[in-house]
C-alpha positions in Angstrom: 63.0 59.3 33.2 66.4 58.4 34.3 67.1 55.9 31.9 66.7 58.4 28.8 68.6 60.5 30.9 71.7 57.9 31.0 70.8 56.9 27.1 71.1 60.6 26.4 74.6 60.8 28.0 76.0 57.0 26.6 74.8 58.8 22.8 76.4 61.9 23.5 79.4 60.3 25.2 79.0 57.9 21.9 79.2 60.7 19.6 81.7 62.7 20.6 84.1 59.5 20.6 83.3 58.6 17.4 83.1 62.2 16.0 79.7 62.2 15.1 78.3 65.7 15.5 74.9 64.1 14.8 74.9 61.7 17.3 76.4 63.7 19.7 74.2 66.8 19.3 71.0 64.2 19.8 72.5 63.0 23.1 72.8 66.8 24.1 69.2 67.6 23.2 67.7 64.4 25.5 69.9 65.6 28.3 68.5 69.1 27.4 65.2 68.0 28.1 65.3 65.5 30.9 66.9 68.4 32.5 63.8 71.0 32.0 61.3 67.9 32.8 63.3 67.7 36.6 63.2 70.8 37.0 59.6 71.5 35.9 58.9 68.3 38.5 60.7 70.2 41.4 58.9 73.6 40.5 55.4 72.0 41.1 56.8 70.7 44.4 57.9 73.5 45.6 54.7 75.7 44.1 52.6 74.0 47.2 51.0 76.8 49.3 52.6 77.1 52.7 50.6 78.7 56.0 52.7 81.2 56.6 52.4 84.4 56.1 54.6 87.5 55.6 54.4 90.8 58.3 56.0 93.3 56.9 
């Protein structure tokens, strides 16, 4: 996943050099989403249940 993640930024990188709103907006939306798919990851890490309890 980290190597779409450094394609996504060398094409949106790419694409704002050349001036390509195309190209530049595709590199945007794979960074987009390797983004959500970390973050998803780390949710279901942290989502473990833990023995301790609250006392209020």
């Amino acid at each position: 996943m980290t190597t779409i993640s450094r394609l996504s930024l060398m094409t949106l990188l790419a694409g704002m050099l050349l001036g390509d709103i195309v190209v530049a907006s595709i590199g945007l939306a794979g960074l987009c989403i390797a983004a959500v798919h970390f973050n998803i990851l780390q949710d279901h890490q942290q989502s473990e249940p833990s023995d301790q309890s609250f006392v209020a």
